[in-house]
C-alpha positions in Angstrom: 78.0 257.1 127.0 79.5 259.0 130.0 81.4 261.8 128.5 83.5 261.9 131.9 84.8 258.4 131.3 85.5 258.9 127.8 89.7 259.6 126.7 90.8 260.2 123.1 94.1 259.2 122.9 97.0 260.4 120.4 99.6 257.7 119.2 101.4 257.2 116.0 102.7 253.8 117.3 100.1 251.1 117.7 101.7 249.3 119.6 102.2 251.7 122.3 98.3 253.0 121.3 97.0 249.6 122.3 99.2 248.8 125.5 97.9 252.2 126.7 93.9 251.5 125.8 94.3 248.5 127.1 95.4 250.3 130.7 92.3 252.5 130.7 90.2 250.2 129.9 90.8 248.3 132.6 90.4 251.0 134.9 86.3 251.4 132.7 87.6 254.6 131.0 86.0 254.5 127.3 88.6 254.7 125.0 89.4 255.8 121.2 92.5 256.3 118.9 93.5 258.7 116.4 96.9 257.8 114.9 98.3 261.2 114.6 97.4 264.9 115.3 95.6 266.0 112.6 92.7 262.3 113.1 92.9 263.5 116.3 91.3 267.0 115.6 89.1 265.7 113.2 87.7 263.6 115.7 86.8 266.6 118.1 84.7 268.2 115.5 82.0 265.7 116.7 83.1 264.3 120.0 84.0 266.2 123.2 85.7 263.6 125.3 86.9 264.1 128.8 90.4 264.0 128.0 93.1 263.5 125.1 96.5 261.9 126.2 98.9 262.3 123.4 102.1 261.4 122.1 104.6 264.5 121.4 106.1 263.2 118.4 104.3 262.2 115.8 104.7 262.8 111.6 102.6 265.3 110.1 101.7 267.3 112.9 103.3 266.5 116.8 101.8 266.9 119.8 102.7 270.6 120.5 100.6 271.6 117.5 98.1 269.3 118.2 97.5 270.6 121.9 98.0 274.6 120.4 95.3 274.1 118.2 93.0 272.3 120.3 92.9 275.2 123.3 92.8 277.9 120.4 89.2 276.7 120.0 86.6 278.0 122.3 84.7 275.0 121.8 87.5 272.7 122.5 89.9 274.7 125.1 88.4 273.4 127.8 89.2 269.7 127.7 92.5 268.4 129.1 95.6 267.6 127.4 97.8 264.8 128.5 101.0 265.0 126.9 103.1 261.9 126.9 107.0 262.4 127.3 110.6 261.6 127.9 111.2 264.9 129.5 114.6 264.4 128.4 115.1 268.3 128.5 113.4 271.2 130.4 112.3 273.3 127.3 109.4 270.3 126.8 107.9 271.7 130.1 108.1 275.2 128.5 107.0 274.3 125.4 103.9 272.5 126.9 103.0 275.5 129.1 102.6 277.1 125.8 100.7 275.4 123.9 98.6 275.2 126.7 99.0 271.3 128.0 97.7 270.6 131.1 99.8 267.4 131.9 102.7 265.6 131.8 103.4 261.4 131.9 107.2 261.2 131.2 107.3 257.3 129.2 108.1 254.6 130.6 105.3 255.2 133.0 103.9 252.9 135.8 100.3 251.4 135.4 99.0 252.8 138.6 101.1 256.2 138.0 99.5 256.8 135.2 95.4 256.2 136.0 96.6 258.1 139.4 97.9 260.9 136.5 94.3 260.7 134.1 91.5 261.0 137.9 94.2 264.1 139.2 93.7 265.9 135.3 89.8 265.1 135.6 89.1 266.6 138.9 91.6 269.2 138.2 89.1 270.1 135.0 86.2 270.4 137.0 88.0 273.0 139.0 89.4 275.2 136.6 85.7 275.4 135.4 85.8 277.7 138.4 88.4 279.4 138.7 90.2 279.7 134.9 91.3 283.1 133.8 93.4 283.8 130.8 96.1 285.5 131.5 100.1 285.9 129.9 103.5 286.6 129.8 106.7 286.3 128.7 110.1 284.3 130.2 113.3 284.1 128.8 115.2 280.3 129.0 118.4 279.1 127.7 118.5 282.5 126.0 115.0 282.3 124.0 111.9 283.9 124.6 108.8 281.8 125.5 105.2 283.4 125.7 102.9 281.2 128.0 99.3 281.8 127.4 98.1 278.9 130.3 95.7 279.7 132.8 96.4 279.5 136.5 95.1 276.3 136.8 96.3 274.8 134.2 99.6 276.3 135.1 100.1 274.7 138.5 99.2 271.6 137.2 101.7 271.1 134.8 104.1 272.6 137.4 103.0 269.8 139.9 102.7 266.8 137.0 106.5 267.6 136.3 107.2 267.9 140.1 105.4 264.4 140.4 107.5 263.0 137.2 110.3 264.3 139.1 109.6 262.5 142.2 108.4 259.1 140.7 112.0 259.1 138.1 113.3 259.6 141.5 111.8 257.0 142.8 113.5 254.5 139.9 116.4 255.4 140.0 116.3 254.6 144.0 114.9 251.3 142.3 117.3 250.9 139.9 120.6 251.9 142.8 119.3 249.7 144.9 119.0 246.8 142.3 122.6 247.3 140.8 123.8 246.9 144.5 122.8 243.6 145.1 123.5 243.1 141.3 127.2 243.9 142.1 127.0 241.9 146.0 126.0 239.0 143.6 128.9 239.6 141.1 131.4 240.1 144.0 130.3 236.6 145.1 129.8 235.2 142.4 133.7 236.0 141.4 135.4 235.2 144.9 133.8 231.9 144.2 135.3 231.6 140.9 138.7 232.9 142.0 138.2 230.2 145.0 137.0 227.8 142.0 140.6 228.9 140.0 142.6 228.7 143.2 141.7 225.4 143.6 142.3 224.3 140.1 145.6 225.6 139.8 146.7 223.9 143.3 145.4 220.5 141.2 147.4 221.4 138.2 150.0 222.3 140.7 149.8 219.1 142.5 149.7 217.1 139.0 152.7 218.3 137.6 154.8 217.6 140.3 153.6 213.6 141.1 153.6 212.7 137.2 157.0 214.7 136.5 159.0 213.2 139.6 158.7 209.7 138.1 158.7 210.6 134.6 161.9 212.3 135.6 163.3 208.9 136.9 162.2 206.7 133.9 163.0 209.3 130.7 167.0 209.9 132.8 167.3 206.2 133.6 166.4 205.2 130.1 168.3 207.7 128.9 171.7 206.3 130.9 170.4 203.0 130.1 170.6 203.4 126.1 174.1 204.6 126.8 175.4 201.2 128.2 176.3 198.3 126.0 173.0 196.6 125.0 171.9 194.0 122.1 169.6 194.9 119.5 166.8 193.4 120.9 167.3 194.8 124.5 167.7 198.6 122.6 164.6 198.4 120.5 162.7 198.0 123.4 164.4 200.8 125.4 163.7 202.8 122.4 159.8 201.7 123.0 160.0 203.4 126.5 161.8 206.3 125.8 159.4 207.0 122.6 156.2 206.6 124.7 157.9 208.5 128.1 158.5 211.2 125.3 155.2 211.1 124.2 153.2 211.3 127.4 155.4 213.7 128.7 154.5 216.0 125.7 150.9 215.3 126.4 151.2 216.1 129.8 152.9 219.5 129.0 150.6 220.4 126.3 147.9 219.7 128.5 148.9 221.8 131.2 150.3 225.1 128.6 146.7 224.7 127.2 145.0 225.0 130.9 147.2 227.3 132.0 146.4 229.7 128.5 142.5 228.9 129.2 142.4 230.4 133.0 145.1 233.1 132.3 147.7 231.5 134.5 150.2 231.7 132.0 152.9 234.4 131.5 156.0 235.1 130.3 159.8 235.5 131.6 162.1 238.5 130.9 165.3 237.0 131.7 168.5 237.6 130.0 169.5 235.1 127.3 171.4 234.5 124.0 169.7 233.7 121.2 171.9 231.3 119.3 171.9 228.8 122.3 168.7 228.8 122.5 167.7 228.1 119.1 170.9 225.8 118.1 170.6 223.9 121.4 166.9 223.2 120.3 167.1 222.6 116.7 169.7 219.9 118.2 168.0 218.2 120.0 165.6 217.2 117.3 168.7 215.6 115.2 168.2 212.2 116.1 164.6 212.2 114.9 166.1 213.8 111.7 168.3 211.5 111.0 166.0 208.6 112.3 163.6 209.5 108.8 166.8 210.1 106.6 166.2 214.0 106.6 167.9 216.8 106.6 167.8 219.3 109.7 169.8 222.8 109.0 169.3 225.9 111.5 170.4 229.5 110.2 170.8 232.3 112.2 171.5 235.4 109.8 174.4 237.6 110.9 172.8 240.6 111.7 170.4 239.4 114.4 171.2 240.7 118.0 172.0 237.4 120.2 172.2 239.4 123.8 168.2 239.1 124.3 165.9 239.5 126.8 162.8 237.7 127.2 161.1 233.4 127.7 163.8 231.1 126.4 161.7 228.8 127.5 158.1 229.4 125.7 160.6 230.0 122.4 161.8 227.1 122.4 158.4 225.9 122.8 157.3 227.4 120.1 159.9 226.0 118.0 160.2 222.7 118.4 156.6 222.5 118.2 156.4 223.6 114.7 159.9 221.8 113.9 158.5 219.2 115.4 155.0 219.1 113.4 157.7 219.8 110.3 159.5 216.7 110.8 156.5 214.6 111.5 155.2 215.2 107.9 158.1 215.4 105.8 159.2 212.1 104.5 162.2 213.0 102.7 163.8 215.7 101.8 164.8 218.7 104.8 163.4 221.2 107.6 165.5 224.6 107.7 164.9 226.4 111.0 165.4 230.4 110.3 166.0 233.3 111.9 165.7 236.8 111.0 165.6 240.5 111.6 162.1 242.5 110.9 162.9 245.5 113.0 165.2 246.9 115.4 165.3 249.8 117.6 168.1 250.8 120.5 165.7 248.9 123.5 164.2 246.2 121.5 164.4 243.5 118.0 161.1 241.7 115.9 162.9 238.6 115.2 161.2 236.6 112.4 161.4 233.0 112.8 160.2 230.6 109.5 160.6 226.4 110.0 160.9 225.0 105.9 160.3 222.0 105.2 159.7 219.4 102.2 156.9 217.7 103.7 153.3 216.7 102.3 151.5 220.5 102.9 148.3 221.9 103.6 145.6 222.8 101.5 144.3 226.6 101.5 141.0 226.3 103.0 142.6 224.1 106.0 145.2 226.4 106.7 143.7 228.5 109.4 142.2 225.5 110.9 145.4 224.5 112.4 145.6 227.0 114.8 142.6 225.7 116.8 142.9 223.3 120.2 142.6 220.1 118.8 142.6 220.4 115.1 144.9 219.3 112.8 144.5 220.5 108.8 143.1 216.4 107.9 141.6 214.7 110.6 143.1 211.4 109.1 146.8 212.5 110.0 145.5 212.4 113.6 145.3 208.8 113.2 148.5 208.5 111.1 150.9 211.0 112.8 149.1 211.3 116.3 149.6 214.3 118.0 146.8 215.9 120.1 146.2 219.0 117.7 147.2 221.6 120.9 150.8 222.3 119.7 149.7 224.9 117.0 147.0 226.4 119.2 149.6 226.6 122.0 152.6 227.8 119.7 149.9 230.5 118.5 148.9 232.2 121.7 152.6 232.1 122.5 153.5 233.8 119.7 150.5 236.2 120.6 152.2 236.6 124.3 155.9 237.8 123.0 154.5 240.3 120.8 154.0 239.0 117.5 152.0 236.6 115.5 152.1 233.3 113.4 151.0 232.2 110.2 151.8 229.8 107.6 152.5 229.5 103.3 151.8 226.0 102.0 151.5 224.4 98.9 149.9 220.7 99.0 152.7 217.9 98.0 155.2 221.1 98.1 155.6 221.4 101.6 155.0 224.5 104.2 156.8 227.1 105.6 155.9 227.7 108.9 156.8 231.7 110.5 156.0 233.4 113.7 157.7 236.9 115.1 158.4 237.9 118.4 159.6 241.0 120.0 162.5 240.5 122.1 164.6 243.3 124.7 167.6 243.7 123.9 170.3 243.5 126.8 171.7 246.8 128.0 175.2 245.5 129.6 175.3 241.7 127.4 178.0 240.5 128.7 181.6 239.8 126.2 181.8 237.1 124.2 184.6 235.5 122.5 185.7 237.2 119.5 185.7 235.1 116.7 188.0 237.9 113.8 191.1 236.3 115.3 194.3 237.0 112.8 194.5 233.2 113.1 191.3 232.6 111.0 191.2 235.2 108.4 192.3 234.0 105.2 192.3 230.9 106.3 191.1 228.6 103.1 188.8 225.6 103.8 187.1 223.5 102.0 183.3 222.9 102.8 181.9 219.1 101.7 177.8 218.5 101.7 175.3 217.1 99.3 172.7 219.5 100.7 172.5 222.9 99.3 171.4 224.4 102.3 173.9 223.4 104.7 176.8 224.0 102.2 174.9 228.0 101.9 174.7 228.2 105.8 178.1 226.6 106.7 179.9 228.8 103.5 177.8 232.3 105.7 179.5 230.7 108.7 183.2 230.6 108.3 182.9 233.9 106.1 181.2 235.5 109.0 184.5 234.5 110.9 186.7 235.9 108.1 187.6 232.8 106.7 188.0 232.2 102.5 185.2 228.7 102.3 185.1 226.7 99.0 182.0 224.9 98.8 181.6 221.7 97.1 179.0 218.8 96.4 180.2 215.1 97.9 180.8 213.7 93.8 182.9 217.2 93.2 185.5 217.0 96.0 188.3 215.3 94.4 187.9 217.7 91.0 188.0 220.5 93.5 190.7 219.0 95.4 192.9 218.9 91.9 192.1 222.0 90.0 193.3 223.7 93.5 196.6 221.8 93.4 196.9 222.8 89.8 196.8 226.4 90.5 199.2 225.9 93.6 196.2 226.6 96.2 195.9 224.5 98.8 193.3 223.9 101.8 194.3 224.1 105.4 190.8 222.8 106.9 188.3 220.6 105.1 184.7 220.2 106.4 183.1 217.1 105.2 180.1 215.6 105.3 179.6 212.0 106.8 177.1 211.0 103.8 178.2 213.6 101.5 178.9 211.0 98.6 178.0 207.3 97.2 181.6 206.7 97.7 181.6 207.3 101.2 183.5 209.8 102.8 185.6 207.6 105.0 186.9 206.9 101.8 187.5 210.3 100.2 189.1 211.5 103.4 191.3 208.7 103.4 192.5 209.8 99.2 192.6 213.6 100.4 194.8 212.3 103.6 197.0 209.8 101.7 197.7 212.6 98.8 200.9 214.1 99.2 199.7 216.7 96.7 196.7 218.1 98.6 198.9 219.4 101.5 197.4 216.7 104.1 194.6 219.6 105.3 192.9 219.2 108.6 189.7 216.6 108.2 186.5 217.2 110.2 183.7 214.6 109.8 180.4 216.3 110.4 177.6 213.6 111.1 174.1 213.5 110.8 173.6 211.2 114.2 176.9 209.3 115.6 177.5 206.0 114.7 179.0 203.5 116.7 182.4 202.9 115.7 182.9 206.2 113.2 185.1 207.3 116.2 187.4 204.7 116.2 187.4 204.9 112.1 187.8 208.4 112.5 191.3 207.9 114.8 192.5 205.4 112.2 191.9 207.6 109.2 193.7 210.5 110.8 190.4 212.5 110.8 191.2 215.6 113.4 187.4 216.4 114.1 184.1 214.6 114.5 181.0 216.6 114.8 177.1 216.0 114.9 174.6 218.1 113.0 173.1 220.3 113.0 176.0 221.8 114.4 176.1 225.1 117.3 178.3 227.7 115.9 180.3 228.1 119.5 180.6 223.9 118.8 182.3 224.5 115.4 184.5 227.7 116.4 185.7 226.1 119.3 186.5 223.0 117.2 188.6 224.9 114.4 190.4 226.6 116.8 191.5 222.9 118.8 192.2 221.3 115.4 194.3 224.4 114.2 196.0 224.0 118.0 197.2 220.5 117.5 198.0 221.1 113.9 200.5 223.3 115.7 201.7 221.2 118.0 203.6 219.7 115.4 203.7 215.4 114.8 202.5 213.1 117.7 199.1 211.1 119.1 196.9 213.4 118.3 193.1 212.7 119.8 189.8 213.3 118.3 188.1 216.6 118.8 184.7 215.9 119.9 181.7 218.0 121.3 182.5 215.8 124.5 186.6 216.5 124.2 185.7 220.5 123.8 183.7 219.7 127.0 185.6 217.9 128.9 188.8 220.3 128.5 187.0 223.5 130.5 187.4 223.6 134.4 186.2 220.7 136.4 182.9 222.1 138.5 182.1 221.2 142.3 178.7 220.6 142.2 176.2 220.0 145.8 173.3 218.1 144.7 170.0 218.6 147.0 167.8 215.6 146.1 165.6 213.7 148.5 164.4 211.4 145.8 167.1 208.2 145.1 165.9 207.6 141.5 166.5 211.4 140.6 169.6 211.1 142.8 171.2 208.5 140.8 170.3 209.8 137.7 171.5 213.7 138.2 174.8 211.9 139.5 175.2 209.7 136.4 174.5 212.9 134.2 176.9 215.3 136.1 180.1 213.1 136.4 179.3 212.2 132.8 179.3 215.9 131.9 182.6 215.8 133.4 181.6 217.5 137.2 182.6 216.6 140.5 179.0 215.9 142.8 178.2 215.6 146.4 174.8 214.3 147.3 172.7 215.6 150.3 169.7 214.1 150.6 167.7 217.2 152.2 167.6 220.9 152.8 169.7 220.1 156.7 172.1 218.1 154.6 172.8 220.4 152.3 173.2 223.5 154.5 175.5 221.0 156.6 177.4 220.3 153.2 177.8 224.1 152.3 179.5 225.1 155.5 182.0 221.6 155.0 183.5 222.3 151.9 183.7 225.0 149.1 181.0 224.2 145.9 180.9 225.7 142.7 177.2 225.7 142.0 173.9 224.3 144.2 171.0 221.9 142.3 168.7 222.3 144.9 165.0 220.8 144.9 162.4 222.3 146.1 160.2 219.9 147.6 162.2 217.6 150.4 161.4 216.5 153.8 162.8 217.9 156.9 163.5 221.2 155.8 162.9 222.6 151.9 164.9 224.1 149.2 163.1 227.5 150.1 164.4 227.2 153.8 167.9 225.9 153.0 168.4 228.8 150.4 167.2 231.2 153.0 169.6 229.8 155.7 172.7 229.5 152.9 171.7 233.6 151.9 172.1 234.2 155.4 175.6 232.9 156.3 177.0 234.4 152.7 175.9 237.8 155.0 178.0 237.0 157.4 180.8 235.3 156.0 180.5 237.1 152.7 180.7 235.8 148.8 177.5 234.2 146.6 176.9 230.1 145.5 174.6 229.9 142.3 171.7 227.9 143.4 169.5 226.4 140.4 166.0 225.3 141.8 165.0 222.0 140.2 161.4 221.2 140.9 158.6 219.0 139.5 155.9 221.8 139.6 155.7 223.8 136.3 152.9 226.4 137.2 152.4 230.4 136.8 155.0 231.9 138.9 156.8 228.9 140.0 160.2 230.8 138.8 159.7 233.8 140.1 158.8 232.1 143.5 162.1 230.8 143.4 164.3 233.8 141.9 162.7 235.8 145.3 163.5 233.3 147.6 167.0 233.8 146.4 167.9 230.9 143.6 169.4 232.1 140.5 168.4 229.9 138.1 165.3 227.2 137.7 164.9 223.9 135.5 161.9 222.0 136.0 161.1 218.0 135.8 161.6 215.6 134.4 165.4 217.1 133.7 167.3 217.0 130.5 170.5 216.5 131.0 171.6 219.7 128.1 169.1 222.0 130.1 171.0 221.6 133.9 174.7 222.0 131.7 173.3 225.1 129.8 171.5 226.3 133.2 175.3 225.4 135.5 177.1 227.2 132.6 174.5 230.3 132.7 175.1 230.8 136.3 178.8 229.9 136.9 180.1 231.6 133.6 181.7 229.0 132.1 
């Protein structure tokens, strides 16, 4: 055996012991293994091999020791230690020059490094056989003292071995730079092509929204109108049909595209100035006739205390809550769904509102409950085939939630029904602008009398008119007429009486027409408050002498300015007296001028039958040159303008209109009505100039609450 060929190595780890022997061997180097310093000096009481390579930390006894107590021994000081480290700190180089290694390999090493390493350390032996002389001396480093006993040689070796470990980490990280460039050059590609990818999907989203929501515009509004015209049974049902499906895939579509937009990050949030009660009321309305379609009960409270002057998405809100109203009404059968609104915390800038949909409905079981949140799940897969629905409203209503600074969870009880709450962190306005006061001398005092089966509605309506000062009496529909003689009896009497329309078996055409025939009772003021509107209840309602007729669930601005036009033509003493209506409230504030830019006939027609319905006064123009032309003619109130028309845009005719207000002074409210529906579509329009936006297909209450937002009315 060549005793120049033959390397003891040093490792605790035999793993790294065997990827190392196997090296060397390949290179013909004879090779053995102690695991640890102590086998390793045991071993060199009968072997003298050409060179030990060892690992520095090892248990029992490292590789300092190891290497200190190997060139303590004349017999053994001569052969070469290879000490294998991380040179992580320059006190192992100190430490190694004394104990007397000759050699660093910093780990990991190269193959060819390393054998390059072991033939340098061999030669490098055979010439300190020549020249070696002990010699020593003390250094101080990092404020300790180090005594280095190495030999010239040896000395200058380690020196260059940690030069070369220098040079060759060097040499890596060069390696490794160079590497993470075209790493990054990649990832810079690789995301210009995924923003080019994203770009391109949200111009097809883009482009989808706007050709399936123009016609779905034309045949939701014309079905709509349709419904409204005299029709047989037959001719109705099927109407209904349509408008139930147009619903439907209109709800899809939306959900579809929230969901996309959620998934790529294209969604985000207004900060507009809004009130609260509108919002909520106008949307808990609007789910009335599908209320009152299943014989339920649909109530909306707003507590007094919550700020109504907010700042924030309307929109996404709303969303939110009809979606889980919605989902509420879908599985209740019988019974009701209470919409709620709360204060959690307040501060001067900002409000946590806490919002909670109730209902009576079948419920969820525990272990389904956080299912629901997911895209496409619903708590029983079965009620996807009995209810429908796509299982994206609750995902979507829970990132929404996420979005305004809150969260959403819900309590349920199986055959009990579920409670549905979300908050949300709203601004609060700095200037909101003044609102009717509603502690008018006329009201206080004033004693009415409140009718309803439902518990709920009799609690919120009785918080209602003693918000407003007023002395309620609330009563059940069977109770009335006991109520209505025990307060004769004491000489009381009841200026205003709020009934319900199904408040009693015995009908409360009937009752009204006892407590209106009843000399006794003081002939009070009569308002019929409706689940839906019957055909006909009007013209009962004129018969009977009932002053008021009102739909449910009813908006509290609906009901105050309803007292105070009943209490008006009380007043006015005997004479025809006409119905108060929602419409009639309507219909008595100032006519509005109203320029509508549409290029599209259908949607023409249809915003034309909605407006003059609504009471306004409309002049079509049929593009962005027509309506410019039309502006300069005559004085409007308010601009519908769409965005997309031939000729010359609602972007370029807003910009031209902006200009001439410059010169000839003053400012026209111009609401942007557009079929797109994407990720900064509003704010597009708000910088062009517009005030207001509304997007397709329109509902008719959304354009009147967006005219009355801008004009003031």
């Amino acid at each position: 055996m060549d005793k120049d060929t033959q390397i003891l190595i040093v490792e605790d780890s035999l793993t790294q012991a065997l990827k190392l022997q196997y090296t060397l061997e390949q290179h013909d180097y004879i090779v053995s293994v102690a695991n640890n310093g102590q086998a390793a000096l045991d071993y060199l009481k009968e072997h003298a091999p050409a060179l030990v390579i060892s690992d520095i930390v090892m248990p029992e006894m490292d590789g300092y020791e190891m290497c200190r107590k190997i060139k303590e021994q004349e017999s053994l000081k001569a052969i070469p230690v290879i000490l294998l480290t991380s040179l992580s700190d320059p006190v192992d180089v100190i430490r190694g020059l004394q104990c007397g290694a000759d050699n660093f390999i910093t780990k990991p090493y190269q193959e060819d490094f390393l054998i390059s390493r072991v033939n340098s350390v061999l030669v490098n032996r055979e010439l300190r056989r020549t020249a070696s002389g002990d010699w020593g001396f003390k250094i101080f480093f990092k404020g300790k003292q180090y005594t280095i006993t190495s030999d010239r040689m040896q000395m200058v070796d380690l020196l260059f071995s940690s030069f070369e470990n220098a040079v060759q980490k060097n040499q890596e990280l060069e390696n490794a730079i160079r590497e993470l460039k075209s790493t990054q050059e990649e990832l810079a590609q690789a995301k210009e092509e995924a923003e080019k990818a994203n770009q391109a999907k949200s111009l097809f989203l883009a482009s989808m929204s706007h050709d399936i929501r123009t016609p779905m515009n034309g045949i939701i509004g014309m079905t709509d109108l349709c419904l409204d015209t005299k029709l047989t049974d037959e001719q109705k049902e099927y109407l209904g049909m349509v408008k139930s499906s147009a619903d439907s895939l209109l709800s899809l579509l939306n959900d579809i595209l929230d969901f996309s937009k959620i998934e790529g990050d294209m969604l985000e949030l207004e900060h507009i100035d809004f009130n609260l009660n509108n919002a909520v009321e106008d949307t808990v309305k609007s789910l009335a006739f599908l209320a009152h379609n299943k014989g339920l009960e649909l109530a909306c409270r707003i507590h007094r205390d919550v700020p109504v002057a907010l700042v924030g998405d309307p929109g996404r809100l709303r969303q939110v809550i009809v979606n889980l109203a919605g989902n509420s009404l879908k599985f209740t059968e019988k019974g009701e769904v209470v919409v709620e609104v709360k204060v959690e915390d307040e501060s001067e800038d900002y409000a946590i509102l806490h919002f909670s949909v109730k209902d009576t409905g079948i419920g969820i079981p525990l272990e389904k409950q956080g299912k629901i949140f997911e895209a496409f799940s619903q708590a029983d897969e079965s009620t996807t085939r009995q209810y429908g629905g796509t299982g994206l409203g609750l995902s979507i209503s829970s990132k929404l939630a996420s979005m305004m600074g809150g969260k959403i969870w819900v309590e349920s009880e199986p055959g009990e029904g579920s409670t549905f709450q979300f908050t949300a962190k709203f601004g609060l306005q700095k200037m909101p602008l003044s609102h009717k006061k509603l502690q008018l001398p006329d009201l206080k005092g004033l004693p009415v009398l409140v009718i309803d089966d439902n518990a709920t509605n009799r609690e919120i309506l009785e918080e209602v008119l003693i918000g407003w000062e007023m002395s309620p009496t609330i009563a059940g529909g069977d109770d009335v007429l006991r109520v209505l003689e025990d307060a004769g009896r004491s000489g009381k009497s009841f200026s205003l009486v709020l009934m319900d329309a199904y408040a009693s078996e015995k009908g409360a055409f009937e009752i009204a027409s006892e407590i209106i025939e009843n000399p006794e009772w003081a002939s009070p003021m009569i308002m019929m408050i409706s689940s839906v509107g019957m055909r006909g209840d009007a013209e009962k309602c004129r018969k009977l002498g009932i002053a008021a007729y009102l739909t449910k669930p009813i908006k509290k601005s609906e009901l105050f300015d309803a007292i105070l036009t009943v209490l008006d033509i009380d007043r006015a003493g005997p004479g025809e007296k006409d119905l108060v209506t929602k419409h009639s409230i309507r219909e008595n504030k100032t006519c509005l001028r109203i320029l509508l830019a549409e290029d599209n006939v259908v949607n023409q027609r249809l915003a034309v039958k909605v407006l003059t319905k609504r009471g306004y006064h409309v002049v079509v123009a049929a593009n962005g040159k027509e309506a410019v032309a039309e502006f300069e003619k005559e004085p409007f109130d308010v601009i519908l303008m769409d965005v997309q028309m031939p000729e010359m845009d609602g972007f370029e005719a807003t910009a031209v209109i902006r200009e001439k207000e410059k010169e000839k002074g003053g400012h026209i409210p111009i609401i942007a009505m557009t079929a797109h529906a994407m990720k900064g579509d509003r704010e597009r329009c708000l910088e062009a100039g517009m005030d207001e936006y509304v997007s397709k297909p329109i509902r008719p209450q959304v354009v009147v609450d967006a005219i009355e937002s801008v004009v003031g009315t």
